[in-house]
N, C-alpha and C positions, 0 to 999 in steps of 0.2 A: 477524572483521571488525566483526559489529555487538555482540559479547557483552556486554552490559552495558547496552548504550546502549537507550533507550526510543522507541520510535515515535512519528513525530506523527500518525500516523492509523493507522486497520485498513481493510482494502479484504474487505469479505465479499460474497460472489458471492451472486448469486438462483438459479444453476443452474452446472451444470460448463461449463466452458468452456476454449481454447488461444488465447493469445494469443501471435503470433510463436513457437510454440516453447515456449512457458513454461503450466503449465499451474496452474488455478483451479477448485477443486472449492467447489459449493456449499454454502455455511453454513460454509464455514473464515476464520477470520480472517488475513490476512495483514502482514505489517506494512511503512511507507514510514518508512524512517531520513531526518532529513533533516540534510547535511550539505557545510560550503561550498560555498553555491551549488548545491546541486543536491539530489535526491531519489532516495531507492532505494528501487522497490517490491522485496518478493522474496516469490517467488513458490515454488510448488511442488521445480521442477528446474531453478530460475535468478532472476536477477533483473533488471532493468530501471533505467536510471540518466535521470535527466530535470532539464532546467534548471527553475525556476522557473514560466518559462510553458511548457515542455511540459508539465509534473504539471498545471497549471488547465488545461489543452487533455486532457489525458487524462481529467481528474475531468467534465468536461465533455462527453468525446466516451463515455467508460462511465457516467456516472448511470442509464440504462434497465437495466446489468446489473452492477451492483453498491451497493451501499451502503458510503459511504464514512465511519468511523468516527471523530473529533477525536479524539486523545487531550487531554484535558484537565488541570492542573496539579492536582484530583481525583483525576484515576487515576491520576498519576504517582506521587503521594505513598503511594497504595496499596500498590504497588510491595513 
């Protein structure tokens, strides 16, 4: 689904954690695809799909328990 494609951010946890079902071990990097209109975080054993304003309502309502990572046109070219 995402093989290839590069994240626009990494979501790394401060501590483990469940969200809905979906789970986030700390210090793992995970990644948010983002694509028409909308956002995929994926997580451990799922992933999570969000418009535009849920992803800034979610980066908002998680900043106390995660750190939320830019990918930058830097790291992409890494790659």
């Amino acid at each position: 689904m995402f093989e290839g494609e590069t994240p626009v951010y990494w979501v790394i946890p401060k501590y483990d954690f469940v969200a809905e079902h979906r789970i986030f071990n700390k210090g793992e990097k995970y990644p948010v695809y983002a694509r028409d209109y909308e956002y995929t975080l994926v997580g451990e054993n799922g992933s999570f799909n969000f418009t535009d304003i849920g992803f800034k309502r979610l980066m908002k309502a998680w900043k106390p328990d995660v750190d939320f990572e830019e990918v930058t046109d830097d790291v992409k070219s890494e790659s």
